[in-house]
TORZALUM-169151 format. One record per atom (N, C-alpha, C, CB): residue number from 0; residue in three letters; chain; atom name; y, x, z. Coordinates in nm, 2 decimals, decimal comma, always signed. Glycine has a CB too. Example, Ala and Ser with C-alpha at 12.3 -4.5 7.8 and 13.67 -1.06 7.14 Angstrom:
REM residues 2
NODE 0 Ala A N -0,57 +1,32 +0,78
NODE 0 Ala A CA -0,45 +1,23 +0,78
NODE 0 Ala A C -0,33 +1,32 +0,78
NODE 0 Ala A CB -0,45 +1,13 +0,90
NODE 1 Ser A N -0,22 +1,28 +0,71
NODE 1 Ser A CA -0,11 +1,37 +0,71
NODE 1 Ser A C +0,00 +1,29 +0,79
NODE 1 Ser A CB -0,06 +1,41 +0,57
END
This chain:
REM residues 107
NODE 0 Unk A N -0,12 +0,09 +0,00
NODE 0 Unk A CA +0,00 +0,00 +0,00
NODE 0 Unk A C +0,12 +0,09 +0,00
NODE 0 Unk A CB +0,00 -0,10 +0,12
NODE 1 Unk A N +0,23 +0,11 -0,11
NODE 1 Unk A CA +0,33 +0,15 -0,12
NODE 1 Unk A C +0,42 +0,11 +0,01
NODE 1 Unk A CB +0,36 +0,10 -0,24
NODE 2 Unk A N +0,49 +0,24 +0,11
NODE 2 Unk A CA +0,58 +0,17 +0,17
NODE 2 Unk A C +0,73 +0,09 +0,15
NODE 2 Unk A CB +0,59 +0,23 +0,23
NODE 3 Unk A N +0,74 -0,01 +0,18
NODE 3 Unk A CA +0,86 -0,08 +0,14
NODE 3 Unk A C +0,98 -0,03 +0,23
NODE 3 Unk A CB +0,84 -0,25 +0,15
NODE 4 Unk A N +1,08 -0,11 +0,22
NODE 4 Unk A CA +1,21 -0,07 +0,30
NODE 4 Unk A C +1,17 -0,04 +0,44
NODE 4 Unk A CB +1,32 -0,18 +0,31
NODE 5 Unk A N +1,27 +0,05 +0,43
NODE 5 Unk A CA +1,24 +0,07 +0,61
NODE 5 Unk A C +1,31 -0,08 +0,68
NODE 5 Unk A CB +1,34 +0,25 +0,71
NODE 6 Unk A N +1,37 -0,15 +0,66
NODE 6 Unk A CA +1,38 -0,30 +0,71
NODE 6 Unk A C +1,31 -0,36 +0,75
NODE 6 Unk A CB +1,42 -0,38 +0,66
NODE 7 Unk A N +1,19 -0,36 +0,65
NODE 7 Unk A CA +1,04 -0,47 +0,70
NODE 7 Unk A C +0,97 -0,37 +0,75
NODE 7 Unk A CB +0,93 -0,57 +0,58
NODE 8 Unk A N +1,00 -0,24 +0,80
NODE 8 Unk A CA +0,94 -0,20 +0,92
NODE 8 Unk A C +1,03 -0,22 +1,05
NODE 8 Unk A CB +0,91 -0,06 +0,91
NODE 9 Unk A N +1,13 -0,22 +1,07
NODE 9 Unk A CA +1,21 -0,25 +1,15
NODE 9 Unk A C +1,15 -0,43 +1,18
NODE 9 Unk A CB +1,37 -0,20 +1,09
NODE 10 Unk A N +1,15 -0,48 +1,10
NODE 10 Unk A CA +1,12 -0,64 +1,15
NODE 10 Unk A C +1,01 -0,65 +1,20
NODE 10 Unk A CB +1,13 -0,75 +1,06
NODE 11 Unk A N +0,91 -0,56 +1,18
NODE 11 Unk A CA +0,79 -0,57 +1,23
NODE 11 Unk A C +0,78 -0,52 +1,37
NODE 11 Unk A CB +0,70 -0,51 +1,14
NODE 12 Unk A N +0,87 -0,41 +1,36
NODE 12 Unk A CA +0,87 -0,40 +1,53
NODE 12 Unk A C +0,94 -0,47 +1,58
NODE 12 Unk A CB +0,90 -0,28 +1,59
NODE 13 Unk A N +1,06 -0,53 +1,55
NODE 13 Unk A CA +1,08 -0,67 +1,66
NODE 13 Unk A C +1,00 -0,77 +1,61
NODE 13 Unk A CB +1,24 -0,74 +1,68
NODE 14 Unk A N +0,90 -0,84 +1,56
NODE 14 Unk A CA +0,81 -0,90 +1,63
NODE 14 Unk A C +0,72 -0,87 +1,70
NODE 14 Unk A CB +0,77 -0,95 +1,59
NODE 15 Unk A N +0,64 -0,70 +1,70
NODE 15 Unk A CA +0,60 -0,64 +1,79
NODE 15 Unk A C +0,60 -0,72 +1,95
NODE 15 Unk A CB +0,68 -0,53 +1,77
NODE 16 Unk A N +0,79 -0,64 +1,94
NODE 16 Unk A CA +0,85 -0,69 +2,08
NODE 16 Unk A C +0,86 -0,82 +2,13
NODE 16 Unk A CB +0,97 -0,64 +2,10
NODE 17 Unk A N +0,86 -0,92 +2,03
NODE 17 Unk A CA +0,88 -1,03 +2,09
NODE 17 Unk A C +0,73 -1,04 +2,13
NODE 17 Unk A CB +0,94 -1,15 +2,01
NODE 18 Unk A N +0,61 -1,04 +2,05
NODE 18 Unk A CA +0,49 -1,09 +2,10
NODE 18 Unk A C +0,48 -1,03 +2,25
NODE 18 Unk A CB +0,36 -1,06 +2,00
NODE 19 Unk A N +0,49 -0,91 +2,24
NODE 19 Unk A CA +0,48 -0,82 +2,40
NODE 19 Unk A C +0,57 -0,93 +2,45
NODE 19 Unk A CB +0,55 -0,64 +2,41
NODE 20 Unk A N +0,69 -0,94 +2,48
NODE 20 Unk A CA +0,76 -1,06 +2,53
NODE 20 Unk A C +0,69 -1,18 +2,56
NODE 20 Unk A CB +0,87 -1,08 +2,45
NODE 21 Unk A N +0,64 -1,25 +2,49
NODE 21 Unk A CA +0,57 -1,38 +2,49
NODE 21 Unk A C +0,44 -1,37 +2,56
NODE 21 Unk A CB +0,55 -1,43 +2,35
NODE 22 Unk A N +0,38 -1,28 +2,54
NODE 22 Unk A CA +0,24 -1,24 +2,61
NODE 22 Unk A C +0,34 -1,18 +2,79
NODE 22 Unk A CB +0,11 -1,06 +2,49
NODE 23 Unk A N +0,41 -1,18 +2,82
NODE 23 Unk A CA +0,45 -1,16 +2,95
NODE 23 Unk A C +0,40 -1,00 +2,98
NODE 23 Unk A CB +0,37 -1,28 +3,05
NODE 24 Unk A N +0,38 -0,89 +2,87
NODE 24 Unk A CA +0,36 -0,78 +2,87
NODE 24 Unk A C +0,48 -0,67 +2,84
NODE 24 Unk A CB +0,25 -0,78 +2,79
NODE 25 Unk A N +0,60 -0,73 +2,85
NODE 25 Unk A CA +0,71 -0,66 +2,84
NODE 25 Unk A C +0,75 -0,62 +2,93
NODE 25 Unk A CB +0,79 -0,71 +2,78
NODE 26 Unk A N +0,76 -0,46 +3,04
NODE 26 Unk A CA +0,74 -0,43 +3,15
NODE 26 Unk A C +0,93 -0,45 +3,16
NODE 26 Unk A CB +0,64 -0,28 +3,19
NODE 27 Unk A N +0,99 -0,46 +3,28
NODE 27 Unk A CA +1,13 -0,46 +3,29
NODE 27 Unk A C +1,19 -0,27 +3,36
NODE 27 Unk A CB +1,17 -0,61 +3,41
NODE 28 Unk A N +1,07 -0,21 +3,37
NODE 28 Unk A CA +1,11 -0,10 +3,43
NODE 28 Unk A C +1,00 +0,03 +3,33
NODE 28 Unk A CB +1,08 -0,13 +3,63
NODE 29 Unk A N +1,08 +0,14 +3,31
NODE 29 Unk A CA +0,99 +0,22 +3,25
NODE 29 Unk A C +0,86 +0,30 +3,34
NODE 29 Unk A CB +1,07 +0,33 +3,18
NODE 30 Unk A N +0,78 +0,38 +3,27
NODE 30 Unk A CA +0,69 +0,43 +3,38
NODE 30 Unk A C +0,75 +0,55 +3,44
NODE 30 Unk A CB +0,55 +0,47 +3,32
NODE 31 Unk A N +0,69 +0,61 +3,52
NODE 31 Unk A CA +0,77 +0,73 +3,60
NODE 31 Unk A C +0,77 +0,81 +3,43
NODE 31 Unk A CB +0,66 +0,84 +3,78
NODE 32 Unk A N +0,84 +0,95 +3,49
NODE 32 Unk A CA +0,89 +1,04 +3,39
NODE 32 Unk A C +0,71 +1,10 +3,35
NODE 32 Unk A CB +1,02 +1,16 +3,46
NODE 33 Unk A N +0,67 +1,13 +3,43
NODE 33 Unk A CA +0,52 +1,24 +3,47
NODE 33 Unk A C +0,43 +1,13 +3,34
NODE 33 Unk A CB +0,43 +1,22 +3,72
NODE 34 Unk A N +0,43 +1,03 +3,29
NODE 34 Unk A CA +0,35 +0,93 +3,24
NODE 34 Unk A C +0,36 +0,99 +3,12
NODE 34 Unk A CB +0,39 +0,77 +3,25
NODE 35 Unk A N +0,50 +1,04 +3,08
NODE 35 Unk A CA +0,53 +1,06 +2,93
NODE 35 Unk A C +0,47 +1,19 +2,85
NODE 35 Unk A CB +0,68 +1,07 +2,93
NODE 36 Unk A N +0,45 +1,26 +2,98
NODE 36 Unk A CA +0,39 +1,41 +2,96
NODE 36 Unk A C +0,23 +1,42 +2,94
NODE 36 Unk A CB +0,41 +1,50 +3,11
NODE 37 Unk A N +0,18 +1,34 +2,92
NODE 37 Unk A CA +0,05 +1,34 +2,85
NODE 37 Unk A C +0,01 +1,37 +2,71
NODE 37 Unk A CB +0,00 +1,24 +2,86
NODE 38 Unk A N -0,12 +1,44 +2,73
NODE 38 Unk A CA -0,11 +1,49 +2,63
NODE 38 Unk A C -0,23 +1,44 +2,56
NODE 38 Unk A CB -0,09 +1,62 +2,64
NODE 39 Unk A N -0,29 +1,33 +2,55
NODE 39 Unk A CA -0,37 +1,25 +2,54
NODE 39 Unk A C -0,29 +1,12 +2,38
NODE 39 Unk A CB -0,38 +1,20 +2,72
NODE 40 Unk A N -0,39 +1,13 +2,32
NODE 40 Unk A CA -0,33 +0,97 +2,18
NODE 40 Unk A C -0,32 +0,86 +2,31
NODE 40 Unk A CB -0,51 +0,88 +2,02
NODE 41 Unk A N -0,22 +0,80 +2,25
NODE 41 Unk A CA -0,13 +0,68 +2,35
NODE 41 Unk A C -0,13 +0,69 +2,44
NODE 41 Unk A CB -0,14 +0,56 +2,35
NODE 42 Unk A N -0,14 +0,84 +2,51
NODE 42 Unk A CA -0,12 +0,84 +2,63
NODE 42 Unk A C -0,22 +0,76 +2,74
NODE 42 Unk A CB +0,01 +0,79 +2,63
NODE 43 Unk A N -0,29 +0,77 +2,71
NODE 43 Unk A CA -0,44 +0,68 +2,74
NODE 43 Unk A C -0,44 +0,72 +2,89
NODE 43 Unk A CB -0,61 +0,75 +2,65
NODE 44 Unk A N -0,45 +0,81 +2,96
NODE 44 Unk A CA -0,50 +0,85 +3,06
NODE 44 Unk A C -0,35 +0,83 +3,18
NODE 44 Unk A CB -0,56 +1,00 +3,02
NODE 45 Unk A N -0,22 +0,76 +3,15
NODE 45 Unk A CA -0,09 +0,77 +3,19
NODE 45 Unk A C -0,05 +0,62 +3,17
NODE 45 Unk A CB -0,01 +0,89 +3,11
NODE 46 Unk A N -0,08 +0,55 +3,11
NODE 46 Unk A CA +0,00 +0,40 +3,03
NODE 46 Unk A C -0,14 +0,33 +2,98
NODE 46 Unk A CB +0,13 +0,43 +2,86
NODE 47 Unk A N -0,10 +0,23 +3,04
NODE 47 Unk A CA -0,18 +0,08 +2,97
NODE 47 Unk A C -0,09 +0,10 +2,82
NODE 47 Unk A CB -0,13 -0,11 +3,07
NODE 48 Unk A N -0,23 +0,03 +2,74
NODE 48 Unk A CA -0,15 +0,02 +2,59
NODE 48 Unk A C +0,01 -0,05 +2,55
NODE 48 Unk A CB -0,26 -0,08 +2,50
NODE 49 Unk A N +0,05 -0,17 +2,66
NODE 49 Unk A CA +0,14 -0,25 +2,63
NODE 49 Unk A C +0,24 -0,17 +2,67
NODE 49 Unk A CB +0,13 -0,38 +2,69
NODE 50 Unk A N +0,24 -0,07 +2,77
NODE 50 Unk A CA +0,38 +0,04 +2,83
NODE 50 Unk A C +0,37 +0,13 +2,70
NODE 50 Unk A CB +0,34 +0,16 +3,02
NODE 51 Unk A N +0,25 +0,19 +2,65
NODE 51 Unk A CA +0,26 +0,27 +2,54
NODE 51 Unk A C +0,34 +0,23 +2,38
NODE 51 Unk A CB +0,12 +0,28 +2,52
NODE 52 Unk A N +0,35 +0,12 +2,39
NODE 52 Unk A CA +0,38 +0,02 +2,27
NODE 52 Unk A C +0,53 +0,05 +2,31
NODE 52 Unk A CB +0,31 -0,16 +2,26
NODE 53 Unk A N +0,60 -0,05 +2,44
NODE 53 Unk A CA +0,69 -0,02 +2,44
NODE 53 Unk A C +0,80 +0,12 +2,48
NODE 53 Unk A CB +0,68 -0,10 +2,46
NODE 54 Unk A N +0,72 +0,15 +2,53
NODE 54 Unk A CA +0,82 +0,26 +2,58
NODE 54 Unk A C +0,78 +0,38 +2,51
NODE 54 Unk A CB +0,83 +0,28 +2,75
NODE 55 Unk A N +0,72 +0,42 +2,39
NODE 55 Unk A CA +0,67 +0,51 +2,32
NODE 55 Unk A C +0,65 +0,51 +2,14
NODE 55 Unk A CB +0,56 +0,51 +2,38
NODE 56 Unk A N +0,57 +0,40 +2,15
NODE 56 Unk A CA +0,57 +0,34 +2,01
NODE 56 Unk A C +0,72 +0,33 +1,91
NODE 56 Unk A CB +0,51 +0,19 +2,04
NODE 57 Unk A N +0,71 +0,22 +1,96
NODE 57 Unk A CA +0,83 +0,12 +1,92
NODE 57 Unk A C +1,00 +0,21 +1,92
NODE 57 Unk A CB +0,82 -0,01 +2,05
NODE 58 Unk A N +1,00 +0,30 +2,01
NODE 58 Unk A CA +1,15 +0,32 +2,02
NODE 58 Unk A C +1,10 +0,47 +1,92
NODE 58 Unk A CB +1,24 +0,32 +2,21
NODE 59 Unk A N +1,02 +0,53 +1,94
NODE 59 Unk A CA +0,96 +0,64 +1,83
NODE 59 Unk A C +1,00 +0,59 +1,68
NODE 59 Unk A CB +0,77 +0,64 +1,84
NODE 60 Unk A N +0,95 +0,50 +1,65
NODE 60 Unk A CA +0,94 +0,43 +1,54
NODE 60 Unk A C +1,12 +0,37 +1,53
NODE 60 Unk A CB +0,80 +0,31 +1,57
NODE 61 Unk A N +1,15 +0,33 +1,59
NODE 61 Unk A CA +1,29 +0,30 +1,57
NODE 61 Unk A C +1,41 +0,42 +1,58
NODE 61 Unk A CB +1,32 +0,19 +1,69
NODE 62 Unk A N +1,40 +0,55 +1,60
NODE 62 Unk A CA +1,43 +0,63 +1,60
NODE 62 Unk A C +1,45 +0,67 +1,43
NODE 62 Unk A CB +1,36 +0,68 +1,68
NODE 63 Unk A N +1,33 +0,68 +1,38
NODE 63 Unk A CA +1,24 +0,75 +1,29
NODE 63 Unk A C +1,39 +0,67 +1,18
NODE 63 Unk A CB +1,01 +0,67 +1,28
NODE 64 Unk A N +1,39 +0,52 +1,18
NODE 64 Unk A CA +1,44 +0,43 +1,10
NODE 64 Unk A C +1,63 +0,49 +1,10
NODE 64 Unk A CB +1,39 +0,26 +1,16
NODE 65 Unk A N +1,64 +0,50 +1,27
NODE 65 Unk A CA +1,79 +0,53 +1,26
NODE 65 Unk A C +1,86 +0,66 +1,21
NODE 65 Unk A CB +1,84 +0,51 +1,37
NODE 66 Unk A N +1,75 +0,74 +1,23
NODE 66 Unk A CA +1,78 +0,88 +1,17
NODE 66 Unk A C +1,74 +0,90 +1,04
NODE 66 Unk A CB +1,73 +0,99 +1,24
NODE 67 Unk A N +1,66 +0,83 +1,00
NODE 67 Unk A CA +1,61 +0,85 +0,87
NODE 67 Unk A C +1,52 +0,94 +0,85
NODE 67 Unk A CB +1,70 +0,87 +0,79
NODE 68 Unk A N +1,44 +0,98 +0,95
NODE 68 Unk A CA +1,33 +1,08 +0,98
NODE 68 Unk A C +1,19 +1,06 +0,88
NODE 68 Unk A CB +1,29 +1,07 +1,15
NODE 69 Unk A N +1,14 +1,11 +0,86
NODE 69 Unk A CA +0,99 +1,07 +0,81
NODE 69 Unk A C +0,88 +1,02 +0,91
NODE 69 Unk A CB +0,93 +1,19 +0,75
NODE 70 Unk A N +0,82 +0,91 +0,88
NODE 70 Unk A CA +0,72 +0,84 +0,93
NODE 70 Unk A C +0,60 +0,87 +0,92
NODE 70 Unk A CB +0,73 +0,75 +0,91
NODE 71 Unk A N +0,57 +0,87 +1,04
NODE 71 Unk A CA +0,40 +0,92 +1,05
NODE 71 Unk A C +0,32 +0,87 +0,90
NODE 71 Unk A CB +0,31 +0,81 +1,21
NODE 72 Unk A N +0,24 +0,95 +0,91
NODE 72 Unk A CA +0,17 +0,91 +0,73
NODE 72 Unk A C +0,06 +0,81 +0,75
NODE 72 Unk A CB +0,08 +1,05 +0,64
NODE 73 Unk A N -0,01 +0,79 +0,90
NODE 73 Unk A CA -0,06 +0,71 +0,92
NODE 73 Unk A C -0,10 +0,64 +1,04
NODE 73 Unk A CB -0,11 +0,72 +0,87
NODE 74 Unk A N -0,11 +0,53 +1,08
NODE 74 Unk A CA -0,11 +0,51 +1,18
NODE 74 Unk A C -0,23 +0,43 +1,28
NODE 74 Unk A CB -0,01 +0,47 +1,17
NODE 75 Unk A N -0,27 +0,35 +1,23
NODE 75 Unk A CA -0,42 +0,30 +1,29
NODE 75 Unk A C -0,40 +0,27 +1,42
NODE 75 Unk A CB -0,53 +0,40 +1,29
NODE 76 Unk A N -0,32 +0,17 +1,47
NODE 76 Unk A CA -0,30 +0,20 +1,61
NODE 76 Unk A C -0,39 +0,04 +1,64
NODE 76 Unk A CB -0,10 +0,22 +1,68
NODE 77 Unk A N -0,42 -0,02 +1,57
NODE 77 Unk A CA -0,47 -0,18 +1,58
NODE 77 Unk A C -0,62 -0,20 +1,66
NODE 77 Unk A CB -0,49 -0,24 +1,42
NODE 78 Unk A N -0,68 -0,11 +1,67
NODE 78 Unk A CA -0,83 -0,10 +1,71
NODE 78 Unk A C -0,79 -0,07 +1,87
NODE 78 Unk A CB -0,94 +0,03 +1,62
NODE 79 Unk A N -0,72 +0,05 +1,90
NODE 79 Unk A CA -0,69 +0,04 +2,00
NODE 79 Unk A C -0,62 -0,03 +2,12
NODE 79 Unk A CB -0,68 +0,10 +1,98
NODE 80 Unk A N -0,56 -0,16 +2,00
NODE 80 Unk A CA -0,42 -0,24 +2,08
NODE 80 Unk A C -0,57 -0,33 +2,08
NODE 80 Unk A CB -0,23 -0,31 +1,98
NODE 81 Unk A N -0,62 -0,39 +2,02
NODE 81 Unk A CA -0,71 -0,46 +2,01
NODE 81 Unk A C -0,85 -0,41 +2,14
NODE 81 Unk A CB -0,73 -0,45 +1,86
NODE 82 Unk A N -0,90 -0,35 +2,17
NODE 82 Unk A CA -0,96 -0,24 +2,22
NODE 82 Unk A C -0,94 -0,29 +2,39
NODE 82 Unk A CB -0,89 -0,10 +2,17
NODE 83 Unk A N -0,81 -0,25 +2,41
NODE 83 Unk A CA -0,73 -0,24 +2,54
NODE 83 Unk A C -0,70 -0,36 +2,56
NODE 83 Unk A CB -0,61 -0,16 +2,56
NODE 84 Unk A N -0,65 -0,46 +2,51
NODE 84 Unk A CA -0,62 -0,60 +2,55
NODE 84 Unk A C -0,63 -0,72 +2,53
NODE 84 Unk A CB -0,56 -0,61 +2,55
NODE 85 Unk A N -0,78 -0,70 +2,44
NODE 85 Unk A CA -0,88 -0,81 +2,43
NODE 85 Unk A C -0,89 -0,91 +2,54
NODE 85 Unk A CB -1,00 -0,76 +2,42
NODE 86 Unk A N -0,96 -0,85 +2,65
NODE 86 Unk A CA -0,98 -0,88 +2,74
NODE 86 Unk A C -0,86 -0,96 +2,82
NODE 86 Unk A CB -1,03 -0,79 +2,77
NODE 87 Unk A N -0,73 -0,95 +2,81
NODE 87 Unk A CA -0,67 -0,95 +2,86
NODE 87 Unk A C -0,56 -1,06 +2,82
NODE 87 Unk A CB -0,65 -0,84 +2,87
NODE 88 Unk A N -0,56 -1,08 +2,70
NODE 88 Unk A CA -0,46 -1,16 +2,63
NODE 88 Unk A C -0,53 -1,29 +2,54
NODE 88 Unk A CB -0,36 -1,06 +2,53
NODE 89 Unk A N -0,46 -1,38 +2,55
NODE 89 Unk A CA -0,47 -1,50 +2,43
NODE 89 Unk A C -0,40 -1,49 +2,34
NODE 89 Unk A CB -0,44 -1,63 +2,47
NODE 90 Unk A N -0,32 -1,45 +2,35
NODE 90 Unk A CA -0,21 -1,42 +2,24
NODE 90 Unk A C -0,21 -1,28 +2,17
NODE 90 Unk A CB -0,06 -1,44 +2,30
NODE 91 Unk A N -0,36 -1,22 +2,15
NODE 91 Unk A CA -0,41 -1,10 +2,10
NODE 91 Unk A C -0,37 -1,10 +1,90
NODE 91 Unk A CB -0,61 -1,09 +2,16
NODE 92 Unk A N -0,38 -1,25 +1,90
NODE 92 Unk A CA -0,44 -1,27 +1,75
NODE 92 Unk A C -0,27 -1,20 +1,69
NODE 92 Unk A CB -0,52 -1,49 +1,69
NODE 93 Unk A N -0,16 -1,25 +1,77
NODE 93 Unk A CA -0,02 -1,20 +1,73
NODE 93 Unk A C -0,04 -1,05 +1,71
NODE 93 Unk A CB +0,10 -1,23 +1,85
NODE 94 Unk A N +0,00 -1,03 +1,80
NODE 94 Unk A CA +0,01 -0,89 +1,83
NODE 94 Unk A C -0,09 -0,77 +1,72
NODE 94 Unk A CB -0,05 -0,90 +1,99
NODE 95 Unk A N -0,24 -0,81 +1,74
NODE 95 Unk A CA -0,34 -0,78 +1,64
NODE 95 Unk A C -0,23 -0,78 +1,48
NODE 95 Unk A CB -0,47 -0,92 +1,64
NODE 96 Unk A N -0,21 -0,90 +1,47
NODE 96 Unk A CA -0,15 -0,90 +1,31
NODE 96 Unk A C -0,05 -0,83 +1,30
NODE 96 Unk A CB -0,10 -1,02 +1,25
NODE 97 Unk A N +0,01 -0,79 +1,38
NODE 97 Unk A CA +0,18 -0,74 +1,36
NODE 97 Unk A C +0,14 -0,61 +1,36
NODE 97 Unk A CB +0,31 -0,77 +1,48
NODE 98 Unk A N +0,02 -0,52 +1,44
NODE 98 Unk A CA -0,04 -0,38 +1,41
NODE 98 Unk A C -0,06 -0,34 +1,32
NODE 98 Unk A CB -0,13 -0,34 +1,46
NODE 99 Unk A N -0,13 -0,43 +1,26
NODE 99 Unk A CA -0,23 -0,45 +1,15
NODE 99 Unk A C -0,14 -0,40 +1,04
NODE 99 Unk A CB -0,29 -0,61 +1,12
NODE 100 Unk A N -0,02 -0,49 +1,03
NODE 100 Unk A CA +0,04 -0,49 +0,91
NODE 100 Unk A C +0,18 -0,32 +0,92
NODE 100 Unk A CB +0,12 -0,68 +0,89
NODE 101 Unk A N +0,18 -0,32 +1,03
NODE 101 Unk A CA +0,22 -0,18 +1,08
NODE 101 Unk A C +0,13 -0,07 +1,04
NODE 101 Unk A CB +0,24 -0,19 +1,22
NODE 102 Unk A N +0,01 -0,10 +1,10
NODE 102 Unk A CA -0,09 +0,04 +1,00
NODE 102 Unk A C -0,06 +0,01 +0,85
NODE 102 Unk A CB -0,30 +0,03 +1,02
NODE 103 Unk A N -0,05 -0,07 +0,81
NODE 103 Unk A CA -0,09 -0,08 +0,64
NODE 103 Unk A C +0,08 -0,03 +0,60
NODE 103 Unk A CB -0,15 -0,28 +0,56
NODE 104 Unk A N +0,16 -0,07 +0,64
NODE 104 Unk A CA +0,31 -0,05 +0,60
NODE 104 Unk A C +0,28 +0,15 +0,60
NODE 104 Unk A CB +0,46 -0,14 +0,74
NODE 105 Unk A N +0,27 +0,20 +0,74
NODE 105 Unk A CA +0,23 +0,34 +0,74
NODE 105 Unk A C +0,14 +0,39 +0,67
NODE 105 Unk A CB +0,20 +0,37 +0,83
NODE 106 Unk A N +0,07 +0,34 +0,56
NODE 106 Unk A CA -0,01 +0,38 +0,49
NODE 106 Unk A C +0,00 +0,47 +0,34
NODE 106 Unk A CB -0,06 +0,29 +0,48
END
């Protein structure tokens, strides 16, 4: 899949945020500083996936857009969002799709 504007990547991460919002997984406070220093993919061993999304993912990714940086070449993050909060959410099938189409945009 050819990437399109960086706009409909930007829109995809605010619906990202809203689903995190709507699933009641949008934390109001960040994690300590010590969380960020991992050296672990998404920080696995420091952050639940939903702290990873927001306070890592997402503002990474929104960075990327405001500076005009180059974007990861790929990204696959959907197995793992899926993975981690299966269990945990009803409102997985959102969230699921909005990764989904985030891996394929990074493609």
């Amino acid at each position: 899949m050819a990437k399109g504007p960086l706009s409909d990547l930007a829109v995809l991460l605010d619906q990202l945020e809203l689903a995190l919002k709507q699933a009641n997984l949008w934390a109001q406070e960040p994690p300590e500083l010590a969380a960020f220093a991992s050296q672990l993919p998404f920080c696995v061993d420091t952050m639940v996936v939903q702290t990873w999304l927001q306070f890592v993912f997402i503002p990474t990714l929104r960075q990327c857009i405001k500076q005009q940086l180059a974007l990861p070449s790929r990204c696959n993050i959907t197995p793992m969002v899926e993975e981690n909060l299966s269990a945990k959410l009803d409102s997985l099938v959102a969230i699921g799709r909005i990764t989904t189409e985030i891996d394929e945009f990074l493609r």
